[in-house]
C-alpha positions, 0 to 999 in steps of 0.5 A, a space after each residue: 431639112 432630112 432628106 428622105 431616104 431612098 427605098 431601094 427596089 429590086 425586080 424579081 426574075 419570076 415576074 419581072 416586077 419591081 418591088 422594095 428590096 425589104 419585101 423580097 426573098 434573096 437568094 445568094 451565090 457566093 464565091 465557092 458557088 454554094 447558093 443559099 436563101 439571104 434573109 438579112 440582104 447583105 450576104 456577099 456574092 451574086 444575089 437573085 431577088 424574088 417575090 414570096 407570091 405563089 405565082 412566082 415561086 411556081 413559075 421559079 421552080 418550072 422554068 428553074 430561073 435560079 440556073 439562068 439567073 445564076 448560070 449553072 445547074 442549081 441543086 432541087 433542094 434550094 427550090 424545095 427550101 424557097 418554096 418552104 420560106 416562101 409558104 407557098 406549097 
């Protein structure tokens, strides 16, 4: 018999809900401490997942979650570049 496979969730640091991993956009800080957008979910390093709503990336960008997520100061365009993955505007 196949066992089922698991669907791996993750909550997102906007609204603190829990979703499937795949639905999500993940951002990435690696070693050196650049932060990047991972969209094939397997880039090394400490990863902050977000739900692509509006709502979401509004509320990422005003409070600037990615620096608490993260714990340093992360740079204005990482935001732009997540609002432009994300479509919303």
């Amino acid at each position: 018999m196949p066992q089922e496979r698991k669907i791996p969730m993750r909550t997102c640091i906007a609204c603190r809900e829990e979703k499937p991993k795949r639905d999500m956009l993940r951002v990435v800080k690696n070693n050196a401490g650049e932060i990047s957008l991972d969209f094939s979910g397997k880039m090394a390093g400490r990863g902050a997942y977000l739900c692509c709503s509006e709502a979401c990336v509004k509320k990422l960008r005003k409070y600037r979650l990615l620096n608490k997520a993260f714990s340093c100061e992360v740079p204005e365009e990482v935001y732009a570049r997540i609002e432009e993955e994300s479509g919303a505007s």
